[in-house]
N, C-alpha and C positions, 0 to 999 in steps of 0.2 A: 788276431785278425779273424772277422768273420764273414759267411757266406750269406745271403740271400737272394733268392730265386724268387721269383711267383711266374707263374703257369693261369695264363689266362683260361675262365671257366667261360665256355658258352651255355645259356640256356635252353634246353632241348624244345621241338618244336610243338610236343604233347606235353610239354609242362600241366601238372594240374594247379588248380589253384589252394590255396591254402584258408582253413577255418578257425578263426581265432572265437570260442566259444558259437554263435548263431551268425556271425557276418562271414560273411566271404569275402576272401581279399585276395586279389591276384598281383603280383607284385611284377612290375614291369622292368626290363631289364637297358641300361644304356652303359656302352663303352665310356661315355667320359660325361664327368657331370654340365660340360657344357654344351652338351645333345639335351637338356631336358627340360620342358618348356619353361618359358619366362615366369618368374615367380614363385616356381620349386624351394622348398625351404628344408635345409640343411639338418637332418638328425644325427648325423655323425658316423663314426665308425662303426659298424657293428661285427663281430666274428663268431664265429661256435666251433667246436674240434670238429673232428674227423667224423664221421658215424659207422654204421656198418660197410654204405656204400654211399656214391656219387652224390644219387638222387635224395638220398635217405637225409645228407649234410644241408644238399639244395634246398629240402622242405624244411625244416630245423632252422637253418638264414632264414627263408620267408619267412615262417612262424614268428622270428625274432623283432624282424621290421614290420609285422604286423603289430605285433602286440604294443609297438611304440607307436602305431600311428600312422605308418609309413603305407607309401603304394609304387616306389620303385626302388630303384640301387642302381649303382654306379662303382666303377672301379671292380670288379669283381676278380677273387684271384685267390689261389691256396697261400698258402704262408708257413713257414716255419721259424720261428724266430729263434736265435743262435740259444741253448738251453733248453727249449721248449723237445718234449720227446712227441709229443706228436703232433701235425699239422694241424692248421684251421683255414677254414673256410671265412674268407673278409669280404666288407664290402662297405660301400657308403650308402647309408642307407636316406631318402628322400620321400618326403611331402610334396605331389604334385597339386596346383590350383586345381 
């Protein structure tokens, strides 16, 4: 039998944005993917472990949904999956129109 938790993350309100080589990409935060305008297209799960801190994990996700393309996320939330020794940072990551 095993345990799973997730612990909703919110995004702070001085979030900086994130640099994927010369673009800048801010990646924009919604509780459920069906907050996020009509014709948003779906990139999938994306996670990354733990880092040194909060914010350090926070930029690390953006980083990751930049580099696919993306410009929001949805579902956000720690994770530990039953084996797993350390936690990650998940999210759905999104293509807004």
């Amino acid at each position: 039998v095993g345990c799973r938790s997730a612990i909703p993350v919110r995004r702070p309100e001085n979030a900086r944005p994130v640099y994927v080589g010369e673009r800048k990409c801010d990646v924009q935060h919604f509780d459920l993917g069906a907050e996020l305008p009509s014709g948003s297209s779906n990139l999938g799960w994306v996670s990354v472990p733990k880092q040194g801190s909060d914010d350090e994990t926070l930029d690390l996700l953006h980083a990751k949904i930049c580099e696919l393309g993306g410009d929001a996320l949805s579902q956000l939330a720690w994770v530990q999956e039953m084996g797993q020794e350390t936690m990650e940072l998940k999210a759905n990551a999104w293509v807004m129109p």
